[in-house]
C-alpha positions in Angstrom: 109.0 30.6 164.6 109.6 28.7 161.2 106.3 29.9 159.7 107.7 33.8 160.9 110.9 33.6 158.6 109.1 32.6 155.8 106.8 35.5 156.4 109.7 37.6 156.6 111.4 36.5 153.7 108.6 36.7 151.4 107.9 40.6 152.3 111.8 41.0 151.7 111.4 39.7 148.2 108.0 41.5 147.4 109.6 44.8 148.7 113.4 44.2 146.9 111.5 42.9 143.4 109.2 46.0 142.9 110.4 49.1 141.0 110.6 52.2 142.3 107.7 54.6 141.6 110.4 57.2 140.2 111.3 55.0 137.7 107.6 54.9 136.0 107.4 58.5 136.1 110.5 59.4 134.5 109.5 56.8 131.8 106.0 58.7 131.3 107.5 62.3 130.6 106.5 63.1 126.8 109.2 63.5 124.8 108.2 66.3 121.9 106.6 65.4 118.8 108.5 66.2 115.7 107.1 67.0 111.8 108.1 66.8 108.5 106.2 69.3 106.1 105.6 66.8 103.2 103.8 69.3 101.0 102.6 73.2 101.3 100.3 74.5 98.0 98.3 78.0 98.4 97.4 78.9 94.7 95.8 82.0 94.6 92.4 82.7 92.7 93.0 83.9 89.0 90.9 83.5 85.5 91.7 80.2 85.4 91.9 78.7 88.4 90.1 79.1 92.3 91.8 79.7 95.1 93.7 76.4 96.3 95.2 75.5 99.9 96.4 72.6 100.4 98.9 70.7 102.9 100.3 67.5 104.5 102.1 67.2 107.7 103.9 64.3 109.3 104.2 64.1 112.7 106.5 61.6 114.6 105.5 60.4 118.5 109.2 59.4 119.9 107.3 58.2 123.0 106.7 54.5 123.8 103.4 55.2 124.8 100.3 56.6 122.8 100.0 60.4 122.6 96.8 62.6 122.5 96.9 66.1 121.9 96.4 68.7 118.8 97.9 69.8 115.5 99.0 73.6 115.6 99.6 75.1 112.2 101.3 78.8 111.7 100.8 80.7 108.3 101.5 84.0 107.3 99.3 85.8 105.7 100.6 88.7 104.1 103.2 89.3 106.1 101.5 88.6 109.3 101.6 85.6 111.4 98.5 83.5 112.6 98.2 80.3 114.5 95.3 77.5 113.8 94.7 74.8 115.2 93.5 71.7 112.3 90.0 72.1 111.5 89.6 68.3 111.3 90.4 65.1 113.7 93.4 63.7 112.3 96.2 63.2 114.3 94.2 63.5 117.5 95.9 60.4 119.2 99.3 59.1 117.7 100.5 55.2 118.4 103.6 54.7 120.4 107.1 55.3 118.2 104.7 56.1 115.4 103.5 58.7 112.7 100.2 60.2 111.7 99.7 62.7 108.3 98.1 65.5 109.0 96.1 66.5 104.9 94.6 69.4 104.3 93.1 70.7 100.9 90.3 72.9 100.2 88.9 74.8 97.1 87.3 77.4 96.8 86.2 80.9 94.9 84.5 82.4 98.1 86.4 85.7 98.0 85.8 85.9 101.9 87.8 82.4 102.6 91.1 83.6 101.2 92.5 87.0 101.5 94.4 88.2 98.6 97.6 88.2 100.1 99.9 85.4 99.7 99.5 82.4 102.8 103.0 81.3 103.2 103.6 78.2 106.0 106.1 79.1 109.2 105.8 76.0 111.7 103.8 73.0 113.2 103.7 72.0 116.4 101.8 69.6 118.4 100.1 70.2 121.8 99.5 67.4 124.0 96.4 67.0 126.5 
């Protein structure tokens, strides 16, 4: 009988001193990345120079938990909108209430890599996994 109330008052306490699962959930729901635009430089190609494109984003994780996902740029180019993702790895995972910079910056007199219209920057985003 003795060895039945201890039984009984250990489940109590292992049942009463675990968190709810709810609780662990709500704490896992991403909250969205933010980004500074530190810098945005297209030069366009002239007798001097070659054309120029250069960039670096900051993006802030709010979370306290590691994040995995992708950079998302917008341009315009020429007056008309177009979404890349980064042509490189950085920023594929960011640490808990962190930051990751997201460079950029090519060179180039290929007349096929930049149009001739003016690339102007409209957003970032980030997309998680």
């Amino acid at each position: 009988m003795k060895s039945t109330k201890i039984l009984i008052g250990l489940f109590t306490l292992l049942f009463f001193s675990c968190p709810p699962d709810d609780l662990e959930e709500e704490d896992m729901t991403p909250k969205a990345v933010t980004y500074k635009l530190l810098s945005f430089v297209f030069t366009q190609q002239t007798d001097n120079n070659e054309d120029a494109l250069s960039y670096e984003i900051e993006y802030f994780n709010p979370n306290n938990f590691e994040i995995k996902g992708y950079p998302k740029i917008t341009l315009t180019i020429g007056g008309g909108a177009t979404t890349t993702f980064t042509p490189n790895e950085q920023c594929g995972t960011i640490a808990a209430n962190s930051s990751c910079v997201l460079s950029y910056n090519v060179i180039d007199d290929n007349p096929l890599l930049f149009p001739i219209e003016p690339i102007e920057f409209v957003s970032a985003d980030y997309i998680l996994e």
